[in-house]
C-alpha positions as CSV (number, residue, x, y, z in Angstrom):
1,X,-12.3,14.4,-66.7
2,X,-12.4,16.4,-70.2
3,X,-10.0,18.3,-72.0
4,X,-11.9,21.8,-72.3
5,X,-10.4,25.2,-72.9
6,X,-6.7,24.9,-72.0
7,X,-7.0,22.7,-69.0
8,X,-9.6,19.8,-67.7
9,X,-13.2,19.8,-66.3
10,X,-14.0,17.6,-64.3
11,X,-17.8,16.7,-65.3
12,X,-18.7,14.3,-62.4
13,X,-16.3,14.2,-58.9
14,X,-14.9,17.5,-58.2
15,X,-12.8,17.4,-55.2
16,X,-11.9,15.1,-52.6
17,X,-14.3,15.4,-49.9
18,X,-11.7,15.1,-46.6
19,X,-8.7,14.6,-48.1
20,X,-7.0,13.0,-45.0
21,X,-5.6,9.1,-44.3
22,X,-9.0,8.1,-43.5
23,X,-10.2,8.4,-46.5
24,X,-9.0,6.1,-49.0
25,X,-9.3,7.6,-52.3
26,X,-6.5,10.2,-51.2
27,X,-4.5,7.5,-49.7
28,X,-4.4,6.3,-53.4
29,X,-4.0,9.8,-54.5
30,X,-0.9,10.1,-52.4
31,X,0.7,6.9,-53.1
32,X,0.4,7.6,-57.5
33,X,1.4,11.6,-56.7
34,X,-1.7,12.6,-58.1
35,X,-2.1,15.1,-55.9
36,X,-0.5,18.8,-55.8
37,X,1.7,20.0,-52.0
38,X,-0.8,22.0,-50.6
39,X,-3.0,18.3,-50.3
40,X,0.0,16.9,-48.7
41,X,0.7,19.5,-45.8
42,X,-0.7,18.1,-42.7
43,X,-2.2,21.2,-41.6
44,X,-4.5,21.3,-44.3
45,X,-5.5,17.0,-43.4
46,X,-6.7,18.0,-40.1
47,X,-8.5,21.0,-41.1
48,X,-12.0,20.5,-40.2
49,X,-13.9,21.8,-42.9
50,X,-17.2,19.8,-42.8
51,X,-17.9,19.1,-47.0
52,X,-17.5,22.4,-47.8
53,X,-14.4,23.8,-49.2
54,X,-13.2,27.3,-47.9
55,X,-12.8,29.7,-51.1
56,X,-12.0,33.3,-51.0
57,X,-15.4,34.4,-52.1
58,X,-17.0,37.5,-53.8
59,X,-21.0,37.6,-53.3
60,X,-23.3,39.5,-56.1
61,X,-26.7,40.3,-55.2
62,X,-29.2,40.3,-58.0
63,X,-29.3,44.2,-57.7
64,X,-26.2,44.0,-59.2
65,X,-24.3,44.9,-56.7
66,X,-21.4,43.0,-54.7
67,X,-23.1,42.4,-51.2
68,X,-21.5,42.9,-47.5
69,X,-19.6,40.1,-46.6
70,X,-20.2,40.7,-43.1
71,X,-24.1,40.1,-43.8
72,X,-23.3,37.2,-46.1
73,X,-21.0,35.4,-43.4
74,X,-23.3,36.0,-40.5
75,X,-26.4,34.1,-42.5
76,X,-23.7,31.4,-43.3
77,X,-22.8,31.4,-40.0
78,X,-26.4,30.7,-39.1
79,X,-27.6,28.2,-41.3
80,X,-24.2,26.1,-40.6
81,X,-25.3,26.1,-36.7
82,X,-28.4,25.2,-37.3
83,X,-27.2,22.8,-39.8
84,X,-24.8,21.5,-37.4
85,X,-27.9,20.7,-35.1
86,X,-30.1,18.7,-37.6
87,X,-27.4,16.2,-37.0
88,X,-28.0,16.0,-33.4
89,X,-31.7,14.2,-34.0
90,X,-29.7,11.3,-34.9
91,X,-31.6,8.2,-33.7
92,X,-34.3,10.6,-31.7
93,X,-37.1,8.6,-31.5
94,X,-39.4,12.0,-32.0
95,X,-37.3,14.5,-34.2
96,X,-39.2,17.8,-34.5
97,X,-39.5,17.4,-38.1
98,X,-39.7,15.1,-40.6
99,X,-37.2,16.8,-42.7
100,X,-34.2,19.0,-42.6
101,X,-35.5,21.5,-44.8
102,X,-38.7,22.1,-42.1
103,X,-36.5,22.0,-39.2
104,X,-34.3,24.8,-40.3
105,X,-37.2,27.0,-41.4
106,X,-39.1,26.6,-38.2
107,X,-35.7,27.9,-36.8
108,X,-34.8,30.4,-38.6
109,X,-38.8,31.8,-38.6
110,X,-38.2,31.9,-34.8
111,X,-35.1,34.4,-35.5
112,X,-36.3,36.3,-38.0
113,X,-36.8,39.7,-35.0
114,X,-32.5,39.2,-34.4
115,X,-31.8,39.0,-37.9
116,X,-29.8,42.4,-39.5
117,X,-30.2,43.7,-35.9
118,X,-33.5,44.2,-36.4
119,X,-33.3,46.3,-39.3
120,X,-35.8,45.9,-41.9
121,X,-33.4,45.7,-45.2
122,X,-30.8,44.2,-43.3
123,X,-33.1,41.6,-42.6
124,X,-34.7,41.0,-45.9
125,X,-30.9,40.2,-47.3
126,X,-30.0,38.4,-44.0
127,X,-33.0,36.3,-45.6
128,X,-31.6,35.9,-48.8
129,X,-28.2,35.1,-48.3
130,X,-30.1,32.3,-46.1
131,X,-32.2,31.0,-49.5
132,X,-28.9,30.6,-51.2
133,X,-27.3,28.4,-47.8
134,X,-30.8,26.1,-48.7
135,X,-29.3,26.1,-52.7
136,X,-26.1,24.9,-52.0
137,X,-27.0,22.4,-49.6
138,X,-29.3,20.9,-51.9
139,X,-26.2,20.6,-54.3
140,X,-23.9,19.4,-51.7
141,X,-27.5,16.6,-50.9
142,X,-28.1,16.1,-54.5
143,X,-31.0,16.8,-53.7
144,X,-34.2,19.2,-55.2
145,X,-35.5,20.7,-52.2
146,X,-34.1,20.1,-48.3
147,X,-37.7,19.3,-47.4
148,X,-37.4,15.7,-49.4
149,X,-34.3,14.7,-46.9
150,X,-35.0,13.2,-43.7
151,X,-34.1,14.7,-40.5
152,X,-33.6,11.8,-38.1
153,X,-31.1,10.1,-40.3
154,X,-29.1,13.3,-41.7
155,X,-26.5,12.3,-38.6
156,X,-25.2,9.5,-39.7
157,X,-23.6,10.8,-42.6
158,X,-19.7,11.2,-41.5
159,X,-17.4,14.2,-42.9
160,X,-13.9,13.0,-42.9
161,X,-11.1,16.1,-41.9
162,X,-9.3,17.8,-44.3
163,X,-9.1,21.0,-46.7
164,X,-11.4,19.5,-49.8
165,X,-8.7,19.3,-53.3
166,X,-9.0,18.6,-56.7
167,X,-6.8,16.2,-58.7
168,X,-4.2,19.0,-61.4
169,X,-4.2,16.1,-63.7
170,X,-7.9,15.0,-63.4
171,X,-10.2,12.8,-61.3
172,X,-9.7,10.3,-63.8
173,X,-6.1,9.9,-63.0
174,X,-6.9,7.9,-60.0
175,X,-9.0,5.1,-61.9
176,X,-6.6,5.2,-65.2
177,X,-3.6,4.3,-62.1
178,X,-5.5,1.0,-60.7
179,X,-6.5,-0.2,-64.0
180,X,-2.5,0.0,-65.0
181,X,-1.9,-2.9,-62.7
182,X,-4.8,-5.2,-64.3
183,X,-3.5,-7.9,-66.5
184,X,-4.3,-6.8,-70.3
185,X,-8.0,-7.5,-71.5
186,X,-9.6,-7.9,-68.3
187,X,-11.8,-4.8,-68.8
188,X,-14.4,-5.2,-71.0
189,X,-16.2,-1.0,-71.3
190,X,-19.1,0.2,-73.4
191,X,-21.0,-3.2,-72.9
192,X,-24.4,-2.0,-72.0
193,X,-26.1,-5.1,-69.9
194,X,-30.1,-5.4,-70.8
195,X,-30.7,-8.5,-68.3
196,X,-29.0,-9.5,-65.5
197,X,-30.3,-13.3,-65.0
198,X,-29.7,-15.4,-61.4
199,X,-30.8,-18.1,-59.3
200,X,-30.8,-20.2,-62.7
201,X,-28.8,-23.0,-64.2
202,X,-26.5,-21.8,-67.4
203,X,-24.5,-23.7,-69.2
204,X,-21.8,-22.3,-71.9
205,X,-22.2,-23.9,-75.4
206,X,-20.6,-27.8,-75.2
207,X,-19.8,-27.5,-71.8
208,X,-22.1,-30.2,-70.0
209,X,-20.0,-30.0,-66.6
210,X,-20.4,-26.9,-65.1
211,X,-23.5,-24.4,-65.1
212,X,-23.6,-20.8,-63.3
213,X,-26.5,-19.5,-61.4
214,X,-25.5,-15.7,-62.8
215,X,-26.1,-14.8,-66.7
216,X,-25.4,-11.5,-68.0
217,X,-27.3,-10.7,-70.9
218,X,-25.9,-7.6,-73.0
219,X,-28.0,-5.1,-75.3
220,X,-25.8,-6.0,-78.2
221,X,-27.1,-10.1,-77.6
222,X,-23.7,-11.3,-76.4
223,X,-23.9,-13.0,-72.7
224,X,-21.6,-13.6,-69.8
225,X,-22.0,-16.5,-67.1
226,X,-20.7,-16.1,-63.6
227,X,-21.1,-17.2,-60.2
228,X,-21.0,-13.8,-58.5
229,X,-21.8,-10.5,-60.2
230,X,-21.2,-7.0,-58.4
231,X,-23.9,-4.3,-59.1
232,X,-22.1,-0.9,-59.0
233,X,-24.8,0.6,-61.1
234,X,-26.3,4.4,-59.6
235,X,-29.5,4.4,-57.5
236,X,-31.3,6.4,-60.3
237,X,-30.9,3.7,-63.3
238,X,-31.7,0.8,-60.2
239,X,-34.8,3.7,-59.3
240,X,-36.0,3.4,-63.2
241,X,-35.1,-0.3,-64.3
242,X,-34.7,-2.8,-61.8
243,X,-37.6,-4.5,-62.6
244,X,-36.8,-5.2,-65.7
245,X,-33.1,-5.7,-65.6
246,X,-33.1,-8.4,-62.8
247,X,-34.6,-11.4,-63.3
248,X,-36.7,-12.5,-61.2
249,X,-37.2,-9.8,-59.9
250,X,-35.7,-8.1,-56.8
251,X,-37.1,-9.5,-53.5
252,X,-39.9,-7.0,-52.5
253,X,-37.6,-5.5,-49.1
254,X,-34.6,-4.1,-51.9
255,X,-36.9,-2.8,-54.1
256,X,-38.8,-1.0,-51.6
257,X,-35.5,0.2,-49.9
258,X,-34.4,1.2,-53.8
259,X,-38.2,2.9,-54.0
260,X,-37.4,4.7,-50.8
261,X,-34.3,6.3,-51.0
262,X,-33.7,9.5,-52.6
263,X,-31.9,10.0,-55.6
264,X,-31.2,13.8,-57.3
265,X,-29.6,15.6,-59.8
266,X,-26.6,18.4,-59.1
267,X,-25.2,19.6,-62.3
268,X,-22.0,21.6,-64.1
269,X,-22.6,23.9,-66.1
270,X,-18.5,25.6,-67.1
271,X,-17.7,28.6,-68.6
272,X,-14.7,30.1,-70.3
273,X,-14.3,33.6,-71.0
274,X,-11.5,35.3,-72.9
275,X,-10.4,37.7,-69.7
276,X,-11.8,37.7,-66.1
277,X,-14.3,40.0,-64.9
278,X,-12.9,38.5,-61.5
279,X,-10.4,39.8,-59.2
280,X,-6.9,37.1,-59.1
281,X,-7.6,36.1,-55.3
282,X,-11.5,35.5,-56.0
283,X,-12.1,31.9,-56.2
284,X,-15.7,31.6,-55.7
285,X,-18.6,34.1,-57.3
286,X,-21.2,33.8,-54.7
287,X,-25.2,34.4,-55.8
288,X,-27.9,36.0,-53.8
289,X,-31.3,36.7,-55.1
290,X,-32.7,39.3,-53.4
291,X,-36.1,39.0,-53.1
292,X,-35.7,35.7,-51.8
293,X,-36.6,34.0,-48.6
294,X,-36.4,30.6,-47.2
295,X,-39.6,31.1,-45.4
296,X,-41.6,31.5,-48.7
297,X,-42.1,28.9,-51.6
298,X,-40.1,29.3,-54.7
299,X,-41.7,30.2,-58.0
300,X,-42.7,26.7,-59.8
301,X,-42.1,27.6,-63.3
302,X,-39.1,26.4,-63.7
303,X,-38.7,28.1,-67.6
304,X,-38.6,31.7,-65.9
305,X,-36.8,31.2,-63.0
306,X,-34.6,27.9,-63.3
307,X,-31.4,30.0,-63.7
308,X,-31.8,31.1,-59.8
309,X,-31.0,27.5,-58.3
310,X,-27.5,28.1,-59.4
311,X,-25.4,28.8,-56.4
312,X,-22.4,30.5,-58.1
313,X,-19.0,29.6,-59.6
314,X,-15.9,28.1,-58.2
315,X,-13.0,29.7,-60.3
316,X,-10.8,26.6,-61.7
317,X,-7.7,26.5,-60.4
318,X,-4.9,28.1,-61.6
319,X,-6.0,30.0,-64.8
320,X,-2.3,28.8,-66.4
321,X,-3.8,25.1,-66.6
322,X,-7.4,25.8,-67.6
323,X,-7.9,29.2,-68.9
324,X,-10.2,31.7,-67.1
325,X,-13.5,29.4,-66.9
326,X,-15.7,29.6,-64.5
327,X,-17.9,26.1,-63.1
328,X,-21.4,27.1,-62.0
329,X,-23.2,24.4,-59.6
330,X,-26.8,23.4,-60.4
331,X,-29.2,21.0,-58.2
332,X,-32.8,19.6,-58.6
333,X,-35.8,20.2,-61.0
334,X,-34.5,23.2,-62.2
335,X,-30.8,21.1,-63.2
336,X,-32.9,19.2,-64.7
337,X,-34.8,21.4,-66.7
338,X,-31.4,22.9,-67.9
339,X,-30.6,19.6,-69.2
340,X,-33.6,20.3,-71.6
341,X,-32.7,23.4,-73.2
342,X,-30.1,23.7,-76.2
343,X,-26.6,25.3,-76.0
344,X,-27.3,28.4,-77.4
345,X,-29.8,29.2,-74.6
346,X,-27.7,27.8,-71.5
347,X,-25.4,30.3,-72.8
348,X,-27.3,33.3,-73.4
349,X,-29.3,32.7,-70.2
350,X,-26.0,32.7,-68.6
351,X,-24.6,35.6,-70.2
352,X,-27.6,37.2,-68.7
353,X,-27.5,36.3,-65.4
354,X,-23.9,37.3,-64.6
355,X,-24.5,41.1,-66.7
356,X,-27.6,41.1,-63.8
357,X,-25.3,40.1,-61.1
358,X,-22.2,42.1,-62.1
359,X,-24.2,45.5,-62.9
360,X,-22.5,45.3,-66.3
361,X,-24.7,45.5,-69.0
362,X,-22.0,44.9,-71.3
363,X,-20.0,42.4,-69.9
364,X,-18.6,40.2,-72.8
365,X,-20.2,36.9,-73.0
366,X,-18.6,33.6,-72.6
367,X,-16.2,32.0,-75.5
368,X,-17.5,28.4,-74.6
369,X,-20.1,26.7,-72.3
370,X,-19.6,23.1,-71.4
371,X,-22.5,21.3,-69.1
372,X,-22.8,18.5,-67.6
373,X,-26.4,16.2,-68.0
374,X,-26.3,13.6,-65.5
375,X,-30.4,13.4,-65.0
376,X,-30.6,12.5,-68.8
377,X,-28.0,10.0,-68.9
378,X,-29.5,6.6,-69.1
379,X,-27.0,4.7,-66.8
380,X,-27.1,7.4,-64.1
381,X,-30.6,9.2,-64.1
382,X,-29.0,11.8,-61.6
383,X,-26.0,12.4,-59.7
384,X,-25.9,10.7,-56.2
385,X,-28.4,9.8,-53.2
386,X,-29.1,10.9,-50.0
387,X,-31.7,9.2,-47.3
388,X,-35.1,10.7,-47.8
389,X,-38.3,11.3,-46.0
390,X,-40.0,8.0,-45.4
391,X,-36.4,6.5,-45.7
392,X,-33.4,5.4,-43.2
393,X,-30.1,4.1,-42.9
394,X,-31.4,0.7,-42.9
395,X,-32.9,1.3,-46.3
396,X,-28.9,1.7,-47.5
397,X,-28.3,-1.2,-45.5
398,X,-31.0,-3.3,-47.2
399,X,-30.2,-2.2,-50.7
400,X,-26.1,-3.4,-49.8
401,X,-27.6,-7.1,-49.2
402,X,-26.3,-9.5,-51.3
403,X,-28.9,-11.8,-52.9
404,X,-30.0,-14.4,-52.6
405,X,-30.7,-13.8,-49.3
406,X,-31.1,-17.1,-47.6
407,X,-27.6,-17.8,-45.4
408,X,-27.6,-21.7,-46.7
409,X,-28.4,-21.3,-50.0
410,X,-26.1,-23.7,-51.9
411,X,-25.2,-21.1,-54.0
412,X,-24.7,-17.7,-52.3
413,X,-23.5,-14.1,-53.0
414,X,-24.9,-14.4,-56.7
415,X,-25.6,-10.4,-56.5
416,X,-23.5,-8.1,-54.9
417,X,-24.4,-4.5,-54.6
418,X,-21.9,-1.2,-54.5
419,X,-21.8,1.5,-55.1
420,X,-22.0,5.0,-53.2
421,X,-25.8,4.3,-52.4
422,X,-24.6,1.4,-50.6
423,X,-22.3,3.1,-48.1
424,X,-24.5,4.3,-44.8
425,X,-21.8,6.9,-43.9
426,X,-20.4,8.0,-46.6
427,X,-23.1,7.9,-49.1
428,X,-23.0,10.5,-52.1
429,X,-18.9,10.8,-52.3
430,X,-16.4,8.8,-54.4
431,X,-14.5,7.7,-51.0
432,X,-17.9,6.2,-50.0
433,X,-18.4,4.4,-53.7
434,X,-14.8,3.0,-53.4
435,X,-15.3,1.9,-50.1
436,X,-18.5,-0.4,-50.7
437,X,-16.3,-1.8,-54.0
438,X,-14.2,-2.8,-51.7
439,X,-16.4,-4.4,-48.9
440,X,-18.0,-6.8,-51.9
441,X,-14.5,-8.1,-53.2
442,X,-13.9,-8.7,-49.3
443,X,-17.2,-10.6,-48.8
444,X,-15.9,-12.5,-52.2
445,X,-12.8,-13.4,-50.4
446,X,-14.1,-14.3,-47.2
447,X,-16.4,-17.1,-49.3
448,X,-13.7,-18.0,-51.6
449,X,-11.3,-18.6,-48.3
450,X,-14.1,-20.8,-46.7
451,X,-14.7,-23.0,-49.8
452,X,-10.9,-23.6,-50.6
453,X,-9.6,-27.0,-49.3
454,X,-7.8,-27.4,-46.5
């Protein structure tokens, strides 16, 4: 979370995917009142909402024009069936496709007569309200293009129940409450690890009794020993350095499961505006290019047409707290690309986009742009994984192992891996993430029990 305009952005974790007593990162909420009363009503933790959270929405078409939201909600209402019966190849030993992003076009090819009632126009934005349903799944995937995630394991991924909420205070809130009850000094940050070194025999300086099989080594020379470490770093840094940063290397089965699984890029990109163009009740600024259709390829250069990935803006909530600003959600190569240009052009582009979509040539620009780079990052490389083609649960299950992996190795659980990539359900959220932290300190305690005397 960062202060921007008059209020916070959150530049990673948005909301709480399920916000319900299964899911333990609005347990924790609850129990530091983080949360605002709308989170708490019970209604709104049994809602089943499946990831996505239900905004009043507005929908511009690239004509400039705000588009019927009859035609937009029967497209959505199409893509989410067909959506909803991807999952259902879930441990088929033949799926129909390799990925989800096939399977849905072959579907929606073979309803292309039915859709707009037959009507050519009708059809053609049917179509196109269906290319933006492929945009923001590949934000809610992380992922560049639906064809790259697999179909047969896109079932085991679990949506917990409840109305999707932010934190009013900030995401950050949550972490800044469980590091309060830490004993002073135990948290060591911005200590950037070059070399994590195991299976060895360490010894600190003058201390000829014990050694450690674990030694961190840090960028800035200085060096930890241990007996256990746990690995919370992303999929995309493990993706780009574990070769190097383990050593020896990983045993050939993680790195391949690490080589396997996917890893993308959704980005932020927020901005504030001295008076809304929006109506009070619109909290979400729906995008539809036109001329778009799932069943053709999108346009590959990415400098003329990256702006179109954007799936729209959610509206931060309530303008008293953060101004009118306006969060725009990016995903895959063409995030990425954004990442490469400079301010002044994320802005102007921008500024562009929404006179196009709003039919207002004159529509004042933006006060401030804030974005988010999470593909440029060194110590992320992207956002968050999903399983993809050529890849499986097990692969998540493989890359959760702790090393080494021999069960009578005199010296076990030297490596422990969490992290969201870790977590075969829950993958890609922050419940998921806290969740596999939690699993490792367990397996820690479970050894620590069985080595204490009697």
């Amino acid at each position: 979370s960062l202060p921007a305009a008059s209020g916070l952005v959150e530049m990673g974790a948005h909301w709480i995917h399920g916000p319900s007593p299964g899911n333990p990162v609005f347990r924790l909420a609850t129990r530091y009142g983080l949360l605002g009363p709308e989170a708490a009503r019970e209604e709104n933790q049994q809602a089943e909402a499946g990831g996505h959270p239900p905004l009043p929405s507005v929908t511009y078409g690239s004509s400039g024009r705000v588009l019927s939201s009859q035609v937009v909600s029967e497209a959505r209402d199409l893509f989410n069936t067909l959506l909803a019966s991807a999952r259902a190849f879930c441990g088929s030993e033949e799926p129909p496709a390799p990925s989800v992003g096939q399977y849905l076009r072959t579907e929606i090819a073979r309803r292309v007569p039915a859709l707009g009632r037959g009507e050519e126009d009708a059809q053609r934005l049917q179509l196109a309200a269906l290319a933006a349903c492929f945009k923001l799944e590949c934000c809610i995937s992380g992922t560049h293009s639906m064809d790259l995630v697999a179909l047969e394991p896109f079932g085991e991924y679990v949506s917990l129940p409840g109305l999707d909420c932010t934190f009013p205070g900030g995401y950050s809130g949550l972490p800044d409450h469980m590091l309060s009850a830490l004993p002073e000094g135990t948290i060591l940050l911005s200590k950037a690890v070059r070399t994590i070194w195991w299976q060895g025999s360490f010894r600190e300086e003058g201390d000829e009794a014990r050694d450690f099989p674990v030694r961190v080594e840090c960028e800035d020379g200085d060096t930890f020993l241990a007996d256990h470490v746990i690995i919370t770093v992303p999929l995309g840094f493990l993706k780009e350095r574990h070769q190097d940063f383990f050593q020896p290397p990983l045993p050939k089965r993680k790195a391949e499961a690490i080589r396997r699984l996917g890893f993308g890029t959704n980005n932020k990109i927020f901005l504030e505006f001295e008076q809304p163009f929006w109506e009070p009740e619109q909290q979400l600024l729906e995008v539809v290019w036109e001329d778009e259709s799932p069943l053709e390829e999108p346009s590959a250069n990415l400098e003329a047409t990256w702006f179109k990935k954007l799936i729209g803006f959610v509206v931060l909530q309530p303008p008293e707290q953060h101004g009118h600003v306006l969060c725009g959600f990016i995903a895959g190569e063409e995030s990425e690309y954004m990442e490469t240009l400079s301010d002044a052009e994320v802005l102007s582009t921008m500024t562009r986009v929404l006179r196009t979509l709003t039919g207002n040539p004159h529509l004042p620009a933006p006060r401030s742009m804030l974005r988010s780079r999470w593909h440029s990052a060194s110590y992320t490389r992207g956002s968050y994984s999903y399983v993809a083609v050529g890849s499986s649960g097990d692969d998540i299950d493989v890359l959760a192992q702790p090393l080494p992996e021999d069960p009578k190795d005199p010296r076990p659980l030297q490596l422990l891996f969490a992290g969201e990539a870790t977590h075969r359900t829950f993958y890609s959220t922050t419940h998921g993430a806290l969740l596999s932290g939690w699993r490792e300190a367990e397996r820690l305690n479970q050894l620590f029990k069985a080595l204490a005397p009697l």
